[in-house]
Residue, then its C-alpha position, 0 to 999 in steps of 0.5 A: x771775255x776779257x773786259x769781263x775777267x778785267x771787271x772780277x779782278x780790277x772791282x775788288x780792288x776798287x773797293x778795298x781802297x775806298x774801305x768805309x770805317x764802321x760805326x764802332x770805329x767812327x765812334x771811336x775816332x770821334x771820341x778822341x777827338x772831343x779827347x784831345x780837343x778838351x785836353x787841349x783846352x785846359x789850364x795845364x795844356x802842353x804842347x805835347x797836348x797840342x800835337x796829339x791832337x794835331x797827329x789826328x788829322x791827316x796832312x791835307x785837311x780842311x778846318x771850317x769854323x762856319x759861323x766865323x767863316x774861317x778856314x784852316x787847311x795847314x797844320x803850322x797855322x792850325x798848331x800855332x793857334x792852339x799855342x797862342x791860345x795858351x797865353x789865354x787865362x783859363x779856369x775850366x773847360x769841359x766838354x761833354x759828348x751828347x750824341x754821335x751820328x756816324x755813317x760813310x767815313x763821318x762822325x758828326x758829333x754834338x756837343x756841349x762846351x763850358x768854360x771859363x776863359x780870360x782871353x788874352x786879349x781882354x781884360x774879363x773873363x768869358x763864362x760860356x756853354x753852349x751846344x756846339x755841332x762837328x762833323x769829321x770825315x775820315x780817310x782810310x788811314x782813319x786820319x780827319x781830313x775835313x772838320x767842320x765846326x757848327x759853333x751855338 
């Protein structure tokens, strides 16, 4: 009788805490993100830009850039790339949302990114586009805590 009345008041409580985000605000979420990752990447990005786009991701997270094989887990690390890309030449980014696939605390979302960029580290500039696949998960606080970015 009493693992029953355990079972009534503990199961609630257990779902409460893994709460699933719905199919609105996933889309949502996901739509900052490309937000803050355009803003990020354009001709007059601040710092301010840097850290908006930082303030999405919890502070455990993990950054996958899968087809270079790099992954990021700090914020520092993650923050000072994004400013060192700063001293980069850029003439125009743009990024446009294709589609967004959401279910279980995951956006994926595809992508297409265009730009022209001078690396600093090149002496030409780069014209780019192409389509590019990532997926987000979430925790309950709504906060990225996995990226994973499928470069084309």
């Amino acid at each position: 009788m009493y693992k029953l009345l355990l079972l009534f008041v503990f199961l609630p409580l257990s779902f409460t805490a893994n709460a699933v985000l719905s199919e609105g605000e996933l889309e949502q979420l996901a739509r900052k993100f490309v937000e803050a990752k355009n803003a990020r990447q354009q001709p007059e990005t601040t710092i301010q830009d840097i850290d908006a786009f930082i303030n999405l991701i919890a502070d455990e997270f993990v950054d996958e850039h899968v087809t270079f094989k790099v992954t990021i887990t700090e914020k520092s690390a993650l923050r000072e790339g994004m400013i060192a890309k700063m001293s980069d030449k850029i003439y125009y980014s743009s990024i446009v949302i294709n589609e967004i696939m959401t279910g279980g605390n995951v956006a994926i979302i595809k992508m297409t990114e265009s730009g022209k960029v001078r690396p600093n580290h090149l002496d030409k500039d780069i014209t780019y586009s192409s389509v590019n696949i990532v997926t987000l998960e979430f925790n309950d606080d709504k906060l990225i805590t996995h990226i994973r970015r499928h470069h084309g």
